[in-house]
VMD Tcl script that draws the C-alpha trace (Angstrom):
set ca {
  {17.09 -30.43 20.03}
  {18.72 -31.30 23.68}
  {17.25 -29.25 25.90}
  {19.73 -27.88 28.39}
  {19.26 -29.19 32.33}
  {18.33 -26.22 34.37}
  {18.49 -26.51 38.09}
  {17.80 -23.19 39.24}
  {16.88 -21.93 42.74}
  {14.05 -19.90 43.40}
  {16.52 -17.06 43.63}
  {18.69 -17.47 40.68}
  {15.25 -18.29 38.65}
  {13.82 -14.80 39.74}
  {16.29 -12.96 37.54}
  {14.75 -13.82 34.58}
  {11.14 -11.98 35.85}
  {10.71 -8.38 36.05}
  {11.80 -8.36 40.06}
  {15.53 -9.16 38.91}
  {15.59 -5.35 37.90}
  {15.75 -4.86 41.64}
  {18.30 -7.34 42.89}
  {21.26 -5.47 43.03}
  {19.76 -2.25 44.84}
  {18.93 -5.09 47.70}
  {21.81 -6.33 47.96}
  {23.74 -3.52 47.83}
  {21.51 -2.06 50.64}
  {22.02 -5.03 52.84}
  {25.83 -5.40 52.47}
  {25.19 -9.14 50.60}
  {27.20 -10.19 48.24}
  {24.84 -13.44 46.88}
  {27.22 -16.29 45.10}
  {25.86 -18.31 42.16}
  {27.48 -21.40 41.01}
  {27.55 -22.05 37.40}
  {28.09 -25.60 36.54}
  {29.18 -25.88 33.14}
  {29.96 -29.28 31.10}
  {32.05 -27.38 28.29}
  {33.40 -24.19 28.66}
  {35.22 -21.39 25.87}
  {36.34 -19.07 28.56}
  {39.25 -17.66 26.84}
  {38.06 -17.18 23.09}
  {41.57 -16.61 22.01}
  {43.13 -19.77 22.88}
  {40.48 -21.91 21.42}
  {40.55 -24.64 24.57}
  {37.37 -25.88 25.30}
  {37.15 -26.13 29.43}
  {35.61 -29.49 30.72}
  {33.85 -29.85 33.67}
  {33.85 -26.89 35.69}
  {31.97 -24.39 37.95}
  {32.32 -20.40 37.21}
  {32.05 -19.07 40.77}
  {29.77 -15.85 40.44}
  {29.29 -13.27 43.24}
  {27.18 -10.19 42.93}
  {28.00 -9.48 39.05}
  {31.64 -11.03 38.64}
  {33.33 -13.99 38.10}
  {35.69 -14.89 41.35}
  {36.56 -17.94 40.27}
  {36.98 -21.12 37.85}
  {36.96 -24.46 39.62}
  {37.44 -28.00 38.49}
  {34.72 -30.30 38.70}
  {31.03 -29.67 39.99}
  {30.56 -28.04 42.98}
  {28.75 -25.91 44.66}
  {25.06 -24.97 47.16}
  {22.77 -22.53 47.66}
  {22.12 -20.70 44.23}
  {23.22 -23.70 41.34}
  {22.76 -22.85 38.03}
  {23.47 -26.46 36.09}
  {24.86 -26.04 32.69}
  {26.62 -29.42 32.61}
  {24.90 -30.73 29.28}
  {25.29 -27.55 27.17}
  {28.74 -24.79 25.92}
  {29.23 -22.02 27.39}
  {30.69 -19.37 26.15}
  {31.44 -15.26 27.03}
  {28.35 -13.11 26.05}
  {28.84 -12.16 22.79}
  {29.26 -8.58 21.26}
  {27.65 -6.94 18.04}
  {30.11 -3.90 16.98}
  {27.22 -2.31 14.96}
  {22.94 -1.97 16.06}
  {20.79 0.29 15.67}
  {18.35 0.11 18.19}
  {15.68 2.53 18.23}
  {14.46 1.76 15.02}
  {14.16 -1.09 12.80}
  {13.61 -1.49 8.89}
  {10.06 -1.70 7.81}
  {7.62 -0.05 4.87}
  {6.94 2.48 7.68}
  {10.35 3.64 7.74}
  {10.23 7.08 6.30}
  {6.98 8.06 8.33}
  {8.51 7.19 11.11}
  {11.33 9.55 10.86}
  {8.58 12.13 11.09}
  {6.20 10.80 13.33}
  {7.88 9.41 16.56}
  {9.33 11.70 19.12}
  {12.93 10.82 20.97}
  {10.82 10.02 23.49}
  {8.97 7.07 21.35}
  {12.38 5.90 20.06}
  {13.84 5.03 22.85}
  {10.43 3.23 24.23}
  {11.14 1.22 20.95}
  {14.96 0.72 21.75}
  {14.01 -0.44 25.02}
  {11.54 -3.39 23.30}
  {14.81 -4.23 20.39}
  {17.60 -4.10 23.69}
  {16.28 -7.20 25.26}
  {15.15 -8.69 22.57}
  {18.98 -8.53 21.25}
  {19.82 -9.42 25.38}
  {17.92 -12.31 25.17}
  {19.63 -13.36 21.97}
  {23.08 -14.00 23.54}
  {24.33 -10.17 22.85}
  {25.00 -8.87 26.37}
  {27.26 -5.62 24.70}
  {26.77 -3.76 21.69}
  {27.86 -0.30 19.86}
  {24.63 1.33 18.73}
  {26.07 3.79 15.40}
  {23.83 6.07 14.70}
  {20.83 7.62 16.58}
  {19.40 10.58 17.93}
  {21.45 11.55 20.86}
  {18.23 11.92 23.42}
  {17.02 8.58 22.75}
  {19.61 6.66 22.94}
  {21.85 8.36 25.58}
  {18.74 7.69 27.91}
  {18.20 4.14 26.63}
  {21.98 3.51 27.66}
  {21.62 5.34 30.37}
  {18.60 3.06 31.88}
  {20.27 -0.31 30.59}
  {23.56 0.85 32.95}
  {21.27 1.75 36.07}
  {18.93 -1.89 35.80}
  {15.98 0.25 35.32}
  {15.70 -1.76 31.64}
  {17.27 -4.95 30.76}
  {19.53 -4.53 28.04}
  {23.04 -5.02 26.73}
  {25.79 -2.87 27.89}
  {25.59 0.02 25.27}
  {28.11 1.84 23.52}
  {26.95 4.63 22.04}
  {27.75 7.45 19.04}
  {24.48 9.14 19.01}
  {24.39 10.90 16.00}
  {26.62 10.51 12.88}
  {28.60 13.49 12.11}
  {28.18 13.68 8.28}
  {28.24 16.34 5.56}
  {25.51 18.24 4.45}
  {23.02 16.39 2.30}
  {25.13 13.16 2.61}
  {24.49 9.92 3.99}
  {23.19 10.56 7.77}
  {21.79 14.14 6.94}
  {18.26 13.93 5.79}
  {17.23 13.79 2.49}
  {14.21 13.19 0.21}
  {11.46 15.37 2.35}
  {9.94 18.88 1.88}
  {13.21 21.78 2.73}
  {11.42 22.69 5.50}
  {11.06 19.44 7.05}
  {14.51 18.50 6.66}
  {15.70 21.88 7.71}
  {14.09 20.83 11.18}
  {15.23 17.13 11.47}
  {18.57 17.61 10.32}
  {20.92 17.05 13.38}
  {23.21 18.96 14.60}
  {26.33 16.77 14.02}
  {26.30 17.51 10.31}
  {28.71 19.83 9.09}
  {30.55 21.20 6.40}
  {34.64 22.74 6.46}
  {36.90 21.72 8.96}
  {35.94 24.30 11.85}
  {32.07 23.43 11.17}
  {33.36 19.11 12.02}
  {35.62 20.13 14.47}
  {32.43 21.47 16.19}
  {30.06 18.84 15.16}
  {32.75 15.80 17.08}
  {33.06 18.13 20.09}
  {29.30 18.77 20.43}
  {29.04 15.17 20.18}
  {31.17 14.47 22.71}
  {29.79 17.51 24.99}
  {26.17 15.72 24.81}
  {27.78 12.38 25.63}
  {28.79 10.22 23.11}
  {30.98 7.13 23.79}
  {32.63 7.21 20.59}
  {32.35 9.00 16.80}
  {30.22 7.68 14.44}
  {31.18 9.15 11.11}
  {29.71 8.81 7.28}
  {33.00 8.91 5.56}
  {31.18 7.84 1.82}
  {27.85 7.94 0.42}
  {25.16 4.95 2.00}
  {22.28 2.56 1.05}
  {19.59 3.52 2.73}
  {20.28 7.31 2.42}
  {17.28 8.71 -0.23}
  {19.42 10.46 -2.01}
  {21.23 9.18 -5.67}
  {24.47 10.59 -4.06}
  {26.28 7.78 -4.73}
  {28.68 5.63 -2.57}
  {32.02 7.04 -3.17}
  {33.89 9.72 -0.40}
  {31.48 12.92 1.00}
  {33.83 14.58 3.64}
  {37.32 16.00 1.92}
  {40.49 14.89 3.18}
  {41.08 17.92 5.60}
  {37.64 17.67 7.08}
  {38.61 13.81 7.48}
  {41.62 14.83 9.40}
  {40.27 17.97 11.40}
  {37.35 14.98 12.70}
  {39.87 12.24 13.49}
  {42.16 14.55 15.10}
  {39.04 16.21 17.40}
  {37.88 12.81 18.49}
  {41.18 11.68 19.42}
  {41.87 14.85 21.48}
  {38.84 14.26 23.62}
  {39.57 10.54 24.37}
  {37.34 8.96 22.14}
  {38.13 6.62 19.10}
  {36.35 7.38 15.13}
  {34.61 4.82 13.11}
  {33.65 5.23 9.62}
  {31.10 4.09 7.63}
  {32.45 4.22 4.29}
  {31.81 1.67 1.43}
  {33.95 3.71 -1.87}
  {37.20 3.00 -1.65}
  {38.62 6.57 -1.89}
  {36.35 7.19 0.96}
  {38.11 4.32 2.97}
  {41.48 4.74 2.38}
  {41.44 8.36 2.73}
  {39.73 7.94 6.29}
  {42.21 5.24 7.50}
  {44.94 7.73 5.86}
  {43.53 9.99 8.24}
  {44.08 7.82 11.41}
  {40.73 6.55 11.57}
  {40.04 3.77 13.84}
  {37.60 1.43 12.28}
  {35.87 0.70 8.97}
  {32.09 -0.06 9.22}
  {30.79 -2.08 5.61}
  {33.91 -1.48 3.87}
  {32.51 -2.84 0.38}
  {34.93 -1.62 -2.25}
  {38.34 -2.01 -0.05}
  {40.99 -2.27 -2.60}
  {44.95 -3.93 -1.99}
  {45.67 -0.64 -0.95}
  {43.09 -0.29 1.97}
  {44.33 -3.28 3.81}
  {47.92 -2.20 3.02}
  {46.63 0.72 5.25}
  {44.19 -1.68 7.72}
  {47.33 -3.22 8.59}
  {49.58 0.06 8.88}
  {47.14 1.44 11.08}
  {45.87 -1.01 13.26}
  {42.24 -0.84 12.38}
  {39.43 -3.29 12.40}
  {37.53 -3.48 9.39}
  {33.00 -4.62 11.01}
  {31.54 -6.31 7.99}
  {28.01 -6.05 8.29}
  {27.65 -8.49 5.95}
  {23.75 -9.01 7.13}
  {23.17 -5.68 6.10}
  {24.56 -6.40 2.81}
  {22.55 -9.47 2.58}
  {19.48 -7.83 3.85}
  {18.85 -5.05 1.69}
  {20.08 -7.19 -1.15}
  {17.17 -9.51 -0.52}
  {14.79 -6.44 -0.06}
  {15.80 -4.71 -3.31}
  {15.35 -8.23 -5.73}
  {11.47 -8.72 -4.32}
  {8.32 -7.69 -5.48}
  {7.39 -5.79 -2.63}
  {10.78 -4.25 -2.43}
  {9.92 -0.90 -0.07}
  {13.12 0.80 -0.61}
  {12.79 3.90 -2.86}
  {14.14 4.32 -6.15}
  {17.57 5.72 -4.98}
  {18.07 2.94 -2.53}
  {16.98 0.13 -4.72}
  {19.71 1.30 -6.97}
  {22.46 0.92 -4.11}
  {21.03 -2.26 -2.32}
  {21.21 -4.08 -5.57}
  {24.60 -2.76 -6.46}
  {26.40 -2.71 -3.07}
  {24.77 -5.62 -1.27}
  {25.71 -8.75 -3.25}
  {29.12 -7.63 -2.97}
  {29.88 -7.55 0.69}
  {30.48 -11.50 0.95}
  {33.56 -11.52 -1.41}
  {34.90 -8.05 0.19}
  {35.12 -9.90 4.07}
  {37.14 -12.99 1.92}
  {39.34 -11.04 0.44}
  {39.72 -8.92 3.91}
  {40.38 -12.24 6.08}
  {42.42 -13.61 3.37}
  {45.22 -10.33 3.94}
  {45.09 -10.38 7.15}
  {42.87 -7.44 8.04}
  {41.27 -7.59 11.91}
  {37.49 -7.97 11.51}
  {35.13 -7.15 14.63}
  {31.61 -8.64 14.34}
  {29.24 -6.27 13.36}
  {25.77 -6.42 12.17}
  {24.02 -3.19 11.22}
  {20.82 -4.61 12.86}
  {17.99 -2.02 12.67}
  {18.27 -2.55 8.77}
  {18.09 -6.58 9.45}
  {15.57 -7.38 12.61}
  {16.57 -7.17 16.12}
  {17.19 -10.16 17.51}
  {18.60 -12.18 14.60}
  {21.94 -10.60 14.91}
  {23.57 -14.07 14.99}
  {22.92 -14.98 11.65}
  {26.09 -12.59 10.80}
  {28.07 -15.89 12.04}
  {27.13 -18.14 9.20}
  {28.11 -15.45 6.69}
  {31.23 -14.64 8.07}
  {32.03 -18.48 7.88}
  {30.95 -17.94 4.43}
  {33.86 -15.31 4.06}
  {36.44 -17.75 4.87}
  {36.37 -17.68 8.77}
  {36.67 -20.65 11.19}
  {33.86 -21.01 13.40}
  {36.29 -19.88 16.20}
  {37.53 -17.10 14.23}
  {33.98 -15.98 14.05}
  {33.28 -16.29 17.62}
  {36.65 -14.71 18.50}
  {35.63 -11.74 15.97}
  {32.38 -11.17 18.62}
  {34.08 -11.60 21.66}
  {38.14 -10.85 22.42}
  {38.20 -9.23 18.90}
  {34.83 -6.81 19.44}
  {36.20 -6.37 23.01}
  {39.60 -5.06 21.45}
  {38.38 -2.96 18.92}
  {35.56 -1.04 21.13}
  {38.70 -0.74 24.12}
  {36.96 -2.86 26.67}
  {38.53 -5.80 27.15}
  {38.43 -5.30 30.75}
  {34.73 -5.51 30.88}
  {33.68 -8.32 27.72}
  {34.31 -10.84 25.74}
  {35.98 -13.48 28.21}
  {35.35 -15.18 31.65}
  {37.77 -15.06 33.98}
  {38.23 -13.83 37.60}
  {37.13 -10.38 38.10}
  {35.57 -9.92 34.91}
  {32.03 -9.48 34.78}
  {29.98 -12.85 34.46}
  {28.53 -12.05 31.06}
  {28.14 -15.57 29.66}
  {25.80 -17.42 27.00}
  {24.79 -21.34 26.69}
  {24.02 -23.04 24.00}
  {23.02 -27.22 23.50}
  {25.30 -27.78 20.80}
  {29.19 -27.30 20.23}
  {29.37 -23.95 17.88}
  {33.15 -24.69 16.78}
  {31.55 -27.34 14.86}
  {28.16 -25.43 13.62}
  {28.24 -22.02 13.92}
  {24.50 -21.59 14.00}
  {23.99 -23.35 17.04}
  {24.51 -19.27 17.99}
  {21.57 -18.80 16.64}
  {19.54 -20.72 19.13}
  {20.66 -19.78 22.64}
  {19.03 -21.06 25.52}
  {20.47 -19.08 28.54}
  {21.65 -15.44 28.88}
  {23.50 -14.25 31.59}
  {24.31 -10.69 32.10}
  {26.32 -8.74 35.36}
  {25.37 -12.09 37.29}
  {22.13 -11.67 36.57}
  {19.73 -14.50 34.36}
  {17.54 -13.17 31.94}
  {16.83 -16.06 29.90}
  {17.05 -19.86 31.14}
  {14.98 -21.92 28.57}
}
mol new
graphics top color blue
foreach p $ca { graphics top sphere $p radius 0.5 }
foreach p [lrange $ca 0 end-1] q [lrange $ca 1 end] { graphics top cylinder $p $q radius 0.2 }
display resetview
């Protein structure tokens, strides 16, 4: 593979060790605003128009872009990019990054403290930083964990992606997102308290969420996967309890996603006025009737699918019974869902579910979605001005352009023509900062 040319002062180079943590209290104590010029050879600023940029120089100072000029120029800090793309950091809808798949799973749930899980979160962020993802919406963990883990990422005390996070799932008793399949007693103590049951009980469980400082609602609108319970996948919350959530989060600023993979558990959540879809496996004609009527994005997670597909079929399969059951029935069906999706016209937001697949690898959800019927551009527009649009900060991600924040990837190769070249990214960075310059 080309290696990308990398001239990099001793400055700019220092981001990518642990001192680069510190940078931005210095500067901000001495009044300096330090300027980094980007030299790029090709250049997808603007995801949604599809032009490739040639030949240009993103003028960076402190953490935004001020500028796009023509040609090469530039001195002090030089960051050369002229043999490789660049692109806008890209943006997974859907992590899960305290925690991460393994035999060990179900101990763990019992064994590490908040505390531990968001040591662990810490390790998976830059991992999925250093993978090209410099923002992601983490969908389900415990609130202390993550809200700190978020909370370190935004000071610079840990490198990271921009979070977005729901903290806990609000889900129904003994559903998908309570806990299940452990002595009463034990679950009696690790059940959060976002799971509810009636319509006052949710009403409480979104406004305690948002009271302890959730960015947006996480909700389990149907049955799930990796859930140990033989519940099923079809609807859990009623229709009232649906709307009583929906109409809470709204209230209090903040938009609702769903996971929900039965149909009647989709439609009657995007009946509701829910925002987004999260797997959306058994959408029928009738749910992107209702995608369409209500503006909302359907995230794939077509990885996950894949994932605990893969898991189920193999000999040392370490899902229990009740989960085997679902992988093997919901997983291999995920693919032909996010074709027929695409093919009428619903809005898809990249999404991975990683935390059931590995940190890190989050980019192999490109390939799949190509798969599905996407263009490689529609792919990459799906994880930048698409994920941006969905998650309401297109002011902050998914483009370069003067006063946005310089949040940009390389790679050696031309991803409109292989979308995998996403998989091997050579240079991350993140508010200005580099974390990774290979």
């Amino acid at each position: 593979m080309k290696k990308l040319a990398l001239i990099v002062t001793v400055a700019v180079l220092a981001a990518t060790s642990a001192q680069a943590q510190q940078a931005p209290a210095v500067a901000a104590v001495s009044g300096e605003q330090p300027t980094t010029f980007v030299q790029v050879g090709r250049l997808l600023a603007d995801p949604a128009s599809g032009r490739v940029l040639r030949d240009k120089t993103l003028v960076i100072r402190g953490n935004q872009v001020i500028e796009i000029r023509d040609g090469f120029v530039g001195d002090g800090k030089v960051v050369d990019l002229r043999g490789a793309f660049v692109l806008p950091g890209l943006i997974d809808s859907h992590v899960h990054l305290t925690g991460q798949s393994s035999p060990t799973g179900r101990l763990d749930e019992v064994t590490e403290s908040n505390a531990t899980q968001a040591m662990v979160g810490a390790r998976y962020a830059r991992r999925t930083l250093n993978a090209g993802f410099t923002t992601v919406a983490d969908l389900g963990a415990s609130n202390e964990a993550i809200f700190a883990l978020r909370d370190a990422v935004r000071r610079g005390d840990v490198p990271g992606p921009r979070i977005i996070a729901s903290g806990s799932a609000v889900s129904v008793h003994g559903g998908h997102g309570d806990i299940n399949g452990y002595r009463e007693d034990v679950m009696h103590v690790l059940s959060p308290e976002s799971v509810c049951s009636g319509v006052e009980d949710c009403m409480r469980a979104v406004r305690l969420q948002v009271r302890s400082g959730a960015d947006i609602i996480k909700i389990t609108a149907t049955g799930g996967v990796l859930s140990n319970t033989a519940a099923g996948l079809a609807q859990q919350f009623s229709e009232d309890e649906l709307a009583a959530i929906v109409a809470s989060a709204h209230r209090m600023g903040r938009q609702v996603t769903a996971h929900a993979h039965g149909v009647d558990g989709i439609n009657a959540f995007l009946k509701a006025g829910g925002d987004s879809i999260e797997h959306g496996t058994y959408l029928d004609d009738e749910s992107m009737r209702l995608f369409k009527a209500h503006n909302a994005w359907l995230v794939p997670t077509l990885m996950a699918g894949d994932y605990v597909a893969r898991v189920a079929a193999r000999p040392d399969n370490y899902f229990t019974p009740a989960q085997t059951a679902k992988a093997l029935e919901a997983g291999p069906k995920m693919l032909d869902m996010a074709r027929r999706a695409h093919a009428g016209g619903v809005r898809i937001a990249f999404g991975t579910d990683t935390g059931v697949s590995a940190h890190g690898d989050n980019a192999q959800e490109f390939a799949l979605l190509v798969r599905a019927g996407l263009t490689p551009l529609e792919a990459i527009q799906s994880a930048t001005v698409g994920a941006a649009e969905h998650l309401k900060i297109s002011n902050e991600a998914g483009r370069l352009a003067p006063g946005m924040p310089a949040d940009l990837i390389a790679v050696s190769g031309d991803p409109l023509s292989d979308v995998t070249e996403l998989e091997r990214v050579r240079f991350v960075m993140k508010n200005g900062q580099v974390f990774r310059a290979d």
